[in-house]
N, C-alpha and C positions, 0 to 999 in steps of 0.2 A: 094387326091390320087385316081389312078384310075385302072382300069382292069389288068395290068399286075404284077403293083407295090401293090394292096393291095391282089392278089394272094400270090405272098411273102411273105408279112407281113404276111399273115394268116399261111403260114405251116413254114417258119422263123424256129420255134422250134424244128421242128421235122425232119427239112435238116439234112445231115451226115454234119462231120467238114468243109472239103471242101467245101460243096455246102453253106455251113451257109458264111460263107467266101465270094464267089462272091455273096449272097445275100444281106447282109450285105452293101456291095460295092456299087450296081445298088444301093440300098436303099437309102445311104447317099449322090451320083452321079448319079442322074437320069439323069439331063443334058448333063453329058457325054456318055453316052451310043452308040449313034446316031453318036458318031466321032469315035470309036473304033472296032478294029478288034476282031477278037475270042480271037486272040493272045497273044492283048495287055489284054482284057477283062481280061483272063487268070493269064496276068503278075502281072498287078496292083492289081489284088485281091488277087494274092500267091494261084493261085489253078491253073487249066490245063485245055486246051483246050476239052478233053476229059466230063470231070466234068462238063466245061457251057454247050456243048451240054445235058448232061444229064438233067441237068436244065432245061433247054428249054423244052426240053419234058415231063420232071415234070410238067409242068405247062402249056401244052397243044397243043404245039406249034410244029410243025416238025423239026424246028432246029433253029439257033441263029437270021438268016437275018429274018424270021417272027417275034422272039420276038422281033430285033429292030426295027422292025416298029413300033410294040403294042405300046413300049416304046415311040416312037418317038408322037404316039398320047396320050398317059399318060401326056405329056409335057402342052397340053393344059389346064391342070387343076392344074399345080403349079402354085400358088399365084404370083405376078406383081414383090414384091420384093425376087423372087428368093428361098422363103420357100417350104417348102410341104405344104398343106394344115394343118390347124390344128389338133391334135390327139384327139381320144375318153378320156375324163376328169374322172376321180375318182370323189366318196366323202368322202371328208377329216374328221374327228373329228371336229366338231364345227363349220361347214360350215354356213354362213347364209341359211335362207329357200332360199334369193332370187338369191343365186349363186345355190343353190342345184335345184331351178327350172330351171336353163340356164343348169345346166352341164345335167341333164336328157333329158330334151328336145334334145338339140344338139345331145347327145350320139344316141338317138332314132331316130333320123332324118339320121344320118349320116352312121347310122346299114344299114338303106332301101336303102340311098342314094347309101352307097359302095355295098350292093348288087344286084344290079341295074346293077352295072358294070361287074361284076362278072358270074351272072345267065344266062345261055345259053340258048339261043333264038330257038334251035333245043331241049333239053331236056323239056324245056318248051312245046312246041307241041307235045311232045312223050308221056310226061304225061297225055296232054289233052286230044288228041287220046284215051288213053288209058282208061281213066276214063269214056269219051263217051261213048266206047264201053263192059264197065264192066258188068256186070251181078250183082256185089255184090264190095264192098269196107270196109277195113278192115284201120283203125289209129291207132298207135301203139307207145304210150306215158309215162313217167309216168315223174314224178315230175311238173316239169313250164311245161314242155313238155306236157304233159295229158293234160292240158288248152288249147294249141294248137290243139290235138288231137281231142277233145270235141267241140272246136270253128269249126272244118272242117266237125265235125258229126251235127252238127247244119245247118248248113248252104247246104251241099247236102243232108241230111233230108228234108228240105223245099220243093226241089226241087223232090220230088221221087224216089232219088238214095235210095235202098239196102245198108246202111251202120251200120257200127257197132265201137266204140269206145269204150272199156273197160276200168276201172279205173284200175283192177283186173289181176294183170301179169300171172296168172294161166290162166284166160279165154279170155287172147290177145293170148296165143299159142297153145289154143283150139281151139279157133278161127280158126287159121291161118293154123291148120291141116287140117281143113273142104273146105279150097279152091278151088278153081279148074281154069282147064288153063281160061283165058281169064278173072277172076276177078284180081283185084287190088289190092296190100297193101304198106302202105305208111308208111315209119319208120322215127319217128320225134326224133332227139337225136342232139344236137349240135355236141359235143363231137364228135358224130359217134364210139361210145366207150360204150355204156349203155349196160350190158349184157342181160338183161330181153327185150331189144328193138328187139339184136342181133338174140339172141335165137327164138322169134318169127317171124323175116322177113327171118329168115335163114328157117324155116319148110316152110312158106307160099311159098318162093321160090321151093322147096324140092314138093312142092302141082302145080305146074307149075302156079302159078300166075302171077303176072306183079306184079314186086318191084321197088316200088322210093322211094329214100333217100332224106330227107331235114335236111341236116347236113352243119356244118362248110367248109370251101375248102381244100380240099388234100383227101389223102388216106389213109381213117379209116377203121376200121372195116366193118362196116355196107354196107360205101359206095362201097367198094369195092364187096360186093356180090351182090347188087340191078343191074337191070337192067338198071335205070334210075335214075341220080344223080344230083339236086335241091341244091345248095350250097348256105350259107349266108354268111352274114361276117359282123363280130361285134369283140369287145374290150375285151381284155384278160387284166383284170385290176380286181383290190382285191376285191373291197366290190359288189353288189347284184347290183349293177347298169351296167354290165357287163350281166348277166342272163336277166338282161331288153331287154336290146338290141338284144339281140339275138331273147327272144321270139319275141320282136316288129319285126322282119326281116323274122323271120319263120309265124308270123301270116300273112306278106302280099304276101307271097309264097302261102298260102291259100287262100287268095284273088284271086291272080291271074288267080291261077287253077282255082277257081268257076268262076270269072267273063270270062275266057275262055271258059269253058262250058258252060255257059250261052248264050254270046254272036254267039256260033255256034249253037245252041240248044233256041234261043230267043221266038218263039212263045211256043214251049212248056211248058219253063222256065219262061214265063210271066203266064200262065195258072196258072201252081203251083204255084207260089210267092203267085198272087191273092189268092188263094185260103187259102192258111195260114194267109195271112193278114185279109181275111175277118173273119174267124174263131178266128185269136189271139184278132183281135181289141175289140170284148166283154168283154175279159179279164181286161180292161182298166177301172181306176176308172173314168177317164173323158174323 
């Protein structure tokens, strides 16, 4: 599944009736999409011409003939015999280890892979931009999410960014009061729904900072007040293997960014690496 179709899937739940309805459709008729008018689109889903446009623009697009193109390149990534690609796997009660090792792995592979498809190639340099130019950088985490948080404070620590990552939801929106225009803060929440996340990217904003969201795809909370919005896309499936994927999809949005920064920032960024590597390496029993 790819770009336009696992945008879908991901907000699927949260469409009004209608719109669940032509989603629904496109979802199970991908194929068809590329041979139909608004009208028919319309017809054969039981909704209204009015409704696929809104669609459309839910998810990104200026109106229906851009989405069927997207669609029309979605097509290249249904399977030979006419399937969707396979879905994100559960674990079941009594699983062997050696299925529970294929369904983790895939589900983890397939987190990056769909957001890959998904993550905008302009939001992405926004944030880079922006992080270059910070004075100060603020992660704004808790639960799986603070590991996330934690890994991004790690990693532009190394490099001499000013950053800070709190375990402590009192002194993430202490923090985030003390900002000011031109630093950064980065609100990690799948969901896009965590209020302790909400409540401190909402002040940091309020402190004229640069806010990016690394949330799920659609319109949540969060994402909706950031400036600049990093979406994943992972598996809404029962057990902890679901929170995997997602963190695996939010950790290489971190990635990203750093090796973004990096690679525009290289000599100075090879400086500082060096320099913690020679200082950690002592640390080492061999």
């Amino acid at each position: 599944m790819s770009g336009s179709l696992i945008k879908i899937k991901e907000i699927l739940q949260e469409l009004s009736r209608s719109e669940k309805k032509i989603g629904k459709f496109i979802l199970e008729n991908p194929e068809k999409i590329s041979d139909l008018s608004i009208g028919e689109l319309a017809q054969m889903s039981g909704s209204s011409e009015a409704t696929v446009v809104r669609l459309c623009k839910l998810l990104g697009f200026n109106g229906y003939k851009d989405f069927k193109i997207s669609i029309t390149k979605d097509m290249a990534h249904i399977n030979k015999d006419g399937n969707m690609e396979e879905q994100y796997t559960d674990v079941e009660p009594g699983d062997p280890l050696e299925s529970i090792i294929q369904n983790i792995s895939y589900n983890n592979k397939k987190s990056i892979d769909d957001t890959l498809e998904i993550l905008d190639y302009n939001e992405v340099k926004r944030a880079v931009d922006a992080i270059i130019s910070a004075k100060r950088m603020d992660f704004y985490g808790v639960g799986a999410s603070y590991v996330i948080a934690f890994d991004a404070f790690q990693k532009f620590s190394r490099i001499n960014k000013v950053v800070t990552a709190h375990a402590d939801t009192h002194m993430q929106i202490a923090s985030a009061s003390n900002m000011k225009k031109g630093d950064v803060a980065i609100a990690i929440s799948y969901s896009g729904e965590t209020k302790d996340i909400y409540d401190s990217i909402k002040v940091a904003k309020e402190a004229e900072a640069t806010t990016i969201s690394i949330t799920k795809y659609g319109q949540s909370s969060i994402s909706q007040i950031c400036d600049i919005n990093l979406f994943v896309a992972a598996p809404e499936i029962s057990i902890r293997s679901g929170a995997m994927s997602s963190r695996i999809a939010q950790l290489n949005v971190i990635d990203v960014l750093f090796a973004g920064v990096a690679s525009r920032q290289f000599d100075e960024v090879k400086k500082y690496l060096n320099n913690t590597r020679t200082v950690i390496k002592g640390k080492r029993i061999k």
